[in-house]
N, C-alpha and C positions, 0 to 999 in steps of 0.2 A: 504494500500500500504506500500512497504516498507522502511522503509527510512534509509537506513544505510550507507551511502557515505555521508559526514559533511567535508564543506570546511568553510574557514575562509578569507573572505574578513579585511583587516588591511588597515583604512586609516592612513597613516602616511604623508600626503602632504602637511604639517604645515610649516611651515617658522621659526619657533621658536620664531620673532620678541617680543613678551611679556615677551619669558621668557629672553628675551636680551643674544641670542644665536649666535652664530658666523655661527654653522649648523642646519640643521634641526632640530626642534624638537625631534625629533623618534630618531636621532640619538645624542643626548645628552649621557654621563654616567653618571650613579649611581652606588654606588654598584660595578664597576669594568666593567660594562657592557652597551650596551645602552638601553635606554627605551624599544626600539624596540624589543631587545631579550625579556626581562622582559617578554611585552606581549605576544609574539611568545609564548614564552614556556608553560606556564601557557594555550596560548590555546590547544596546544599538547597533554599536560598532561591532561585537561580538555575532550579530544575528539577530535578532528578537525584531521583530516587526511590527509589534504591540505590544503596550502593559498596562496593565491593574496595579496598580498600587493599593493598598491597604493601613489606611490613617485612622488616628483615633477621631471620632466621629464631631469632634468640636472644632478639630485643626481641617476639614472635607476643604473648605476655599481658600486656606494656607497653603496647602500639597498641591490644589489645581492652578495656583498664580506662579508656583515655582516649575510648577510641571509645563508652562501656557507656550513654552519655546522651544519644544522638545518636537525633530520632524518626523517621529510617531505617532500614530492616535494614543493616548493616554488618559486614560481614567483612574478617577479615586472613590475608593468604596470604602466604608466607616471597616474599620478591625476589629475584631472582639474582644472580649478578655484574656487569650490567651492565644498564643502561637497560631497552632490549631486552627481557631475559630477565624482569626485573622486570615488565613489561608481560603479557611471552606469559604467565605462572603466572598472573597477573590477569584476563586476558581466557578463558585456559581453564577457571578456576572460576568465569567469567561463562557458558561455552558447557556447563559440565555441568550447569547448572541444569535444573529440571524447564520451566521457562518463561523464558528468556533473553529477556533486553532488545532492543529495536528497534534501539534509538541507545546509542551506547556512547563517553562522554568520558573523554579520559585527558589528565588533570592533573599538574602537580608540586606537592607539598606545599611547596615552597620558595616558590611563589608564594601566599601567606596571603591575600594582600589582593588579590585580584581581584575587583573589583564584580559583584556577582549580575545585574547588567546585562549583562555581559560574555559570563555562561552562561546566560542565556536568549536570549542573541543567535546564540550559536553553535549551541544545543538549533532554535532555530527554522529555523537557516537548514538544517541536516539531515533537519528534518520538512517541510521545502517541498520537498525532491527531489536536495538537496546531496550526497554520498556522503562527502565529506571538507571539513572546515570550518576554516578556522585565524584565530585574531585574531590581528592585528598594529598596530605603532604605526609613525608616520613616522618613519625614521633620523632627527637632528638636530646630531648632531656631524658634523665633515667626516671623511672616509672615507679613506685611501692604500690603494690595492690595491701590495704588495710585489712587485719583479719581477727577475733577475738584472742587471739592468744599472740597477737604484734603484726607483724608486713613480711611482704617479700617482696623482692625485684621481679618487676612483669620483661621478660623479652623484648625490648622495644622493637626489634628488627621486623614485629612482625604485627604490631601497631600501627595503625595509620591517623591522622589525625582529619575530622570529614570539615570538607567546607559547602558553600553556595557558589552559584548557582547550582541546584540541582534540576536535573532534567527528564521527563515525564512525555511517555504517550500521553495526552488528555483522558482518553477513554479510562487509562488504567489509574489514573491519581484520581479520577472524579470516582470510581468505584474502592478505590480503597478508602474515602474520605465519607463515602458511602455506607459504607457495609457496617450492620448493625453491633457486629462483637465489637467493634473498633470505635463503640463511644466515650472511650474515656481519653479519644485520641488529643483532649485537649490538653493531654500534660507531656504528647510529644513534641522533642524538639526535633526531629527529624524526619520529614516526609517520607523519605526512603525507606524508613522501619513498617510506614505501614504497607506499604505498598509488597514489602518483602513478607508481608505477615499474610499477603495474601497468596503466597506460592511462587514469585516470580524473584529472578534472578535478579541480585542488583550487580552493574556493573561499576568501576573503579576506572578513572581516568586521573590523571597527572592536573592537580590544583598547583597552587604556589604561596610563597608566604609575604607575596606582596597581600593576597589577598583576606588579611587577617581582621580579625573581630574588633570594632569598636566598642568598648564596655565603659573602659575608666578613664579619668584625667589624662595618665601615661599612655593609654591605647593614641590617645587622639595627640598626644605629642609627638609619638612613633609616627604616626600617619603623614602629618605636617613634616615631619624630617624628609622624609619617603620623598615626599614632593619636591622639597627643596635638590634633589640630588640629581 
């Protein structure tokens, strides 16, 4: 089949609260710009030929005035309480469309800086037959797994650490987001688990560590460095 329509689900419905933000997360600046563009563009350039964004439901005409420049159609749909839920209102105003997308990635806005390399490695490997696609980067620190009677060293060599954009037949992420055992999917943080919980293979493609998580103070200093370089 073919799959050549690639939209991009962006959750951005973080509170910023960690990173002691006055706004949103997503829309913090770096660089001159907010996080949020960052990501946007990078999926654009990556592939993505539409995105849904997913904001908290007070900030909807914040996310659409930052969003108003972007040469995508882009849409912002309220997030919910959780990951999860942020995702499903994303994905379902991707399935009411009059023509839904084939491939369907779902990002976090907290990762700005992911190489467009990164999202056209994950778009590609979904269009070759992949059903669920994830980049990851080699663990690199040593690892203790905690246990009641002390720790042990976990093997890192054989660790991976997952990142976003993940990437999704649509059919198969709206059916695992679907499926009734999977409602307590609002305390996963990784789409790919459900989707693996429904029987399908996930695949592992090469992320990087430009592409790392926005959380704290220090995260969004790293970032700012990054740029400067």
């Amino acid at each position: 089949m073919a799959l050549d329509r690639v939209a991009a689900i962006v959750v951005a419905a973080g509170s910023g609260t960690r990173l002691r933000a006055s706004a949103p997360k997503a829309l913090v600046r770096v660089g001159g710009k907010p996080l949020l563009l960052w990501a946007v563009e990078a999926l654009t350039v990556g592939g993505v030929t539409e995105l849904v964004v997913a904001a908290a439901a007070e900030r909807i005409a914040d996310f659409t005035q930052v969003l108003a420049s972007q040469p995508v159609p882009a849409r912002v749909v309220a997030g919910g309480a959780s990951r999860g839920d942020s995702v499903r209102n994303a994905l379902a105003a991707l399935n009411a469309t009059a023509a839904p997308p084939d491939v369907v990635l779902v990002h976090d806005a907290a990762r700005p800086l992911v190489p467009p390399e990164v999202v056209a490695r994950v778009i590609a490997a979904v269009q070759d037959g992949d059903v669920a696609v994830v980049p990851v980067i080699p663990v690199t620190d040593t690892v203790r797994q905690l246990a009641a009677s002390g720790s042990t060293v976990v093997d890192r060599s054989i660790l991976r650490a997952v990142q976003t954009p993940q990437g999704f037949r649509r059919d198969v992420l709206t059916a695992a987001y679907a499926a009734p055992a999977f409602a307590n999917s609002t305390a996963v943080t990784d789409d790919a688990t459900l989707v693996e919980r429904l029987g399908y293979a996930v695949r592992l493609v090469e992320g990087s560590p430009s592409a790392m998580k926005v959380t704290t103070p220090h995260d969004l200093v790293m970032v700012s460095a990054m740029l400067e370089v």
